[in-house]
C-alpha positions as CSV (number, residue, x, y, z in Angstrom):
1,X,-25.3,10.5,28.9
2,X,-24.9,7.1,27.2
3,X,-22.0,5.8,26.2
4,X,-21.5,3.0,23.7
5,X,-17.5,1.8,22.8
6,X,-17.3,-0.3,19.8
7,X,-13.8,-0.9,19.6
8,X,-13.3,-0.8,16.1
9,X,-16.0,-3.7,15.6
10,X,-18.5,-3.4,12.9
11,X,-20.5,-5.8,15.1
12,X,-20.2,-3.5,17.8
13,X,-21.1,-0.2,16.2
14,X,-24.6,-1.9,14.3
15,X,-25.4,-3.0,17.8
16,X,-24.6,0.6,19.3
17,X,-26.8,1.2,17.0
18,X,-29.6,-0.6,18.2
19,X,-28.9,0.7,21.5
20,X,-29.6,3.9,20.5
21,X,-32.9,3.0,19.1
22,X,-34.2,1.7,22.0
23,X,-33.1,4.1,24.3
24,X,-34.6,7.2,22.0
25,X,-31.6,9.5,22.7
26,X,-31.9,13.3,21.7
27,X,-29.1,13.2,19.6
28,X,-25.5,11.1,19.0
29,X,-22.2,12.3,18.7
30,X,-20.6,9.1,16.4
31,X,-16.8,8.0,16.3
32,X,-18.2,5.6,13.1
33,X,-15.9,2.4,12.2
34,X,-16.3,2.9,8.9
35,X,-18.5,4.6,6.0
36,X,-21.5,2.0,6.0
37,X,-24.5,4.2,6.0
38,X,-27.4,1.8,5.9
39,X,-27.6,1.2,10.0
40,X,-27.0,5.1,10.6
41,X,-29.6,6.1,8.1
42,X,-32.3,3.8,10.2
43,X,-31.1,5.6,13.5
44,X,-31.7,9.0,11.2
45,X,-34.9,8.0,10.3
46,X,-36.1,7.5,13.8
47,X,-35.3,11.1,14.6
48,X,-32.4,10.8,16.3
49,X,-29.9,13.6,15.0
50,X,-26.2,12.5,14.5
51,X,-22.8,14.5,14.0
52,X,-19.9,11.9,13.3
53,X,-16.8,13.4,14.9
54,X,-12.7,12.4,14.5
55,X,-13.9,10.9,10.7
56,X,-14.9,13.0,7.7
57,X,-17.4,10.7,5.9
58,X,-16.6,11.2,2.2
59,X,-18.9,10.7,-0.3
60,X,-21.9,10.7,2.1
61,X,-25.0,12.0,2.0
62,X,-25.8,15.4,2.8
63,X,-28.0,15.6,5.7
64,X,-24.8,14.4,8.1
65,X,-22.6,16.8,10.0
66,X,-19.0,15.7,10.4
67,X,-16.2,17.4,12.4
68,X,-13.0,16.0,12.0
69,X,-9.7,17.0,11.2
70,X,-7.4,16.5,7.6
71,X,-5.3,13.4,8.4
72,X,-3.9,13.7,4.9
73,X,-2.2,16.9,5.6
74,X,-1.4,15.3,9.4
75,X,0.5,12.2,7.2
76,X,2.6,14.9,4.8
77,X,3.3,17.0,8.1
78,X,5.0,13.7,10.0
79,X,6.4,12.4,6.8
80,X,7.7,15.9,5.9
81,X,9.0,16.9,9.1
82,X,11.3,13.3,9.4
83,X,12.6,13.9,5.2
84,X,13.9,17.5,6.8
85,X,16.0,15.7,9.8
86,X,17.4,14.1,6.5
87,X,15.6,11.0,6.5
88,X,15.7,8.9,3.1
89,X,14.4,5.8,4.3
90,X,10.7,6.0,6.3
91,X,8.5,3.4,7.9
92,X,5.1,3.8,7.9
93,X,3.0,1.9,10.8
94,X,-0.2,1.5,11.8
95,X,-3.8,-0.4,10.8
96,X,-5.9,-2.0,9.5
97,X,-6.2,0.5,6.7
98,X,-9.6,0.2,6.5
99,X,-10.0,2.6,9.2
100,X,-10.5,5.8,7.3
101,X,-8.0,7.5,9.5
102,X,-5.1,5.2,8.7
103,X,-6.1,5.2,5.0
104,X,-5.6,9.0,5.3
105,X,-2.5,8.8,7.2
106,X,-0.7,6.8,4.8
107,X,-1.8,9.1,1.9
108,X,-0.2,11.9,3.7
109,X,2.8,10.4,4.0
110,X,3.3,8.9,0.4
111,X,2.3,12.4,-0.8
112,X,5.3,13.7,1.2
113,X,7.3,11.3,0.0
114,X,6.2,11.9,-3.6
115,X,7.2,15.2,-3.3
116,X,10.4,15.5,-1.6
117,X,11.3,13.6,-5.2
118,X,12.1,10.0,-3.6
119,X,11.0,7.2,-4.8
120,X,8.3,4.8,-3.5
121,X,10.7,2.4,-2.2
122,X,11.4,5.1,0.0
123,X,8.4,4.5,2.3
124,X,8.1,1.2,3.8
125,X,4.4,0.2,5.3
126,X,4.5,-2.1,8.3
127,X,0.7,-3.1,8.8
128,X,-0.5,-3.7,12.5
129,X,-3.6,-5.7,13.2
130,X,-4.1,-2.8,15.5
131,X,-3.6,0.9,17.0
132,X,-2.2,-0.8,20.6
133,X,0.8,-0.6,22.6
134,X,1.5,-4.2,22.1
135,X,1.4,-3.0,18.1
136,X,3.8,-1.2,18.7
137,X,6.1,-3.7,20.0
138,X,5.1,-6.1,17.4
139,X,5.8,-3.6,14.5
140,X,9.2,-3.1,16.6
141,X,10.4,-6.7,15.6
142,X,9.0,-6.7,12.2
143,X,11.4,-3.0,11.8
144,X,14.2,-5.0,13.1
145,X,14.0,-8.0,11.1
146,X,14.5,-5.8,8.1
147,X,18.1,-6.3,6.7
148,X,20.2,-3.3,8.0
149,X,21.2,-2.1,4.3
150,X,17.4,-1.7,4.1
151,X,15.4,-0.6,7.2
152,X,14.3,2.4,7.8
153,X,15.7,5.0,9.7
154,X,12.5,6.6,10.7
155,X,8.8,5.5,11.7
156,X,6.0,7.4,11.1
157,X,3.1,5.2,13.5
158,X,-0.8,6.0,12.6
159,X,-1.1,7.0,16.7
160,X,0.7,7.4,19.9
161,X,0.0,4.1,21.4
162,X,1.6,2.2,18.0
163,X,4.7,5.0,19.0
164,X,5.3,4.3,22.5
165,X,5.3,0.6,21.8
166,X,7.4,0.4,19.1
167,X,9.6,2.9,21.1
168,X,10.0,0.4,24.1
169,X,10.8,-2.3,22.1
170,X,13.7,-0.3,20.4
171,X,15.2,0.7,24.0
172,X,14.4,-2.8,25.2
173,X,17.0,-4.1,22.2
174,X,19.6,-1.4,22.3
175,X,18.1,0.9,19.3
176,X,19.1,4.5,20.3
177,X,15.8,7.1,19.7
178,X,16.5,9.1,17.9
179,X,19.9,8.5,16.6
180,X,19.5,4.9,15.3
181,X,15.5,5.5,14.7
182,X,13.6,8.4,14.7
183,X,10.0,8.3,15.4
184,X,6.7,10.4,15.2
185,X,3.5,9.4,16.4
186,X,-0.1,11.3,16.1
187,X,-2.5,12.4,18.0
188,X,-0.3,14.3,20.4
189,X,-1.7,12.3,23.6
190,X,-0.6,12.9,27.5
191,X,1.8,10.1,27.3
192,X,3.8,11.2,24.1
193,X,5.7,14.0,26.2
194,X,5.7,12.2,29.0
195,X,7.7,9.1,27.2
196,X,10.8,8.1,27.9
197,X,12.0,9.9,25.0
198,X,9.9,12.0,24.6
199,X,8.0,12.1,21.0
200,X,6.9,14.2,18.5
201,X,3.6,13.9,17.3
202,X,1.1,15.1,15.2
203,X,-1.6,17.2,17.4
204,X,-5.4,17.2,16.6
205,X,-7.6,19.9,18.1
206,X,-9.0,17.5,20.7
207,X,-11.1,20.5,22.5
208,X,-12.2,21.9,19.3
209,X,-13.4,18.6,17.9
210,X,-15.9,18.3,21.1
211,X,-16.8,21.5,21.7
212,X,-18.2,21.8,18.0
213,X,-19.2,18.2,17.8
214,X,-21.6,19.3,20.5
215,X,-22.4,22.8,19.3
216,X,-23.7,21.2,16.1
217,X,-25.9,18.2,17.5
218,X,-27.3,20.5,20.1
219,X,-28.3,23.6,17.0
220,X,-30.2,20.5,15.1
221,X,-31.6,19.3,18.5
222,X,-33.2,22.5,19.0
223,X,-33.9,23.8,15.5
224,X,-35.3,20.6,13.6
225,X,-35.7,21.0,9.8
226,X,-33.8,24.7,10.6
227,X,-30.9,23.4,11.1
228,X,-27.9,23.7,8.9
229,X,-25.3,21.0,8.0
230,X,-21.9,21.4,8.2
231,X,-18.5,19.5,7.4
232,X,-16.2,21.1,9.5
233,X,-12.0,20.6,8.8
234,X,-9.7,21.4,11.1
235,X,-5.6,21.1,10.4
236,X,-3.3,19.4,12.7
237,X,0.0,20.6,14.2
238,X,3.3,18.7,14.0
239,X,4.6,19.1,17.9
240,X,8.4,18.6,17.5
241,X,10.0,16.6,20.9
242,X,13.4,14.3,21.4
243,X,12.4,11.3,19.4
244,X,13.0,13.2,16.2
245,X,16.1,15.8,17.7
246,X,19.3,15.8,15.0
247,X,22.6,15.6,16.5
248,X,24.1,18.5,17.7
């Protein structure tokens, strides 16, 4: 197995890229950056079959399978869920929005917000440079320095890393989760139950992802021109923990 990390880097990913030309692999399962087709095209045209997984590349060409899951409906869900703990006020956190993911998270969540009838001053964006812990705790003092008449009273972050920072920082300066704040992260990773509050979060099916990631590259492998591409959706889950609990 070869594995290539890129990091977010469109450097990175065009020289994974070469990488995989040289090294004549059988087949590529591809977390892509973004939706730049020329480089994967050239890796296509070698032969090499690819299935982009954890991004649903819109507006592509045919000839790719994709598995991912609808990060739209995963935004509504954690918007959705923090409007019915009677939140009116909702931070949105995470970036850079050109990661398709964040792009689709932040549709979601205005889309919950557009329909729970408040307006769009309702949702305030926090951009991070970012999907770190440190983030997090960056986005934490940009939240505070909002003026207390204004700040939100929830955060919706793009992943669980961007949560559990921003959730430290809050402790750290005496914000109670989730009476002051309330806070949902996605992805539903080890460390969100495990948190010192411990937070809700919007689950992908990790397992299923792979498994069919692998199931499709391995069918064109083995079947050539036979083979039949798919785009393959799955929906999230909204797992509800303490960082979202209403009083009792």
């Amino acid at each position: 197995m070869l594995l290539l990390v890129t990091d977010e880097s469109v450097e990175n990913e065009q020289r994974a890229t070469e990488a995989l030309l040289r090294s004549a692999v059988d087949g590529a399962v591809v977390v892509p950056v973004q939706a730049e087709w020329d480089h994967w095209r050239r890796v296509r045209d070698s032969g090499i079959p690819l299935v982009f997984v954890d991004r649903l590349m819109r507006g592509g060409p045919p000839e790719w399978c994709a598995v991912g899951v609808d990060d739209v409906e995963g935004g509504d869900l954690a918007v959705e869920h923090l409007v019915e703990r009677g939140h009116r006020r909702i931070a949105f956190i995470g970036g850079p929005i050109t990661i398709p993911q964040v792009a689709d998270r932040q549709s979601g969540a205005e889309r919950a917000i557009a329909r729970a009838g408040l307006g769009g001053e309702a949702l305030t964006v926090i951009p991070t440079v970012g999907l770190t812990f440190a983030d997090g705790r960056q986005a934490g003092e940009k939240l505070m320095g909002i003026p207390s008449r204004r700040r939100p009273t929830a955060a919706f972050c793009a992943n669980d890393l961007v949560a559990v920072g921003l959730l430290q920082h809050l402790t750290q300066h005496g914000v109670a989760v989730p009476d002051d704040m309330a806070i949902v992260g996605y992805d539903d990773i080890e460390y969100a139950a495990a948190a010192a509050v411990p937070l809700s979060s919007v689950a992908q099916p990790r397992h299923e992802l792979g498994r069919t990631a692998a199931r499709l590259l391995l069918d064109e492998a083995e079947r050539g021109s036979d083979h039949v591409h798919e785009q393959v959706v799955f929906s999230p889950q909204l797992v509800a923990r303490a960082s979202t609990a209403t009083k009792s």
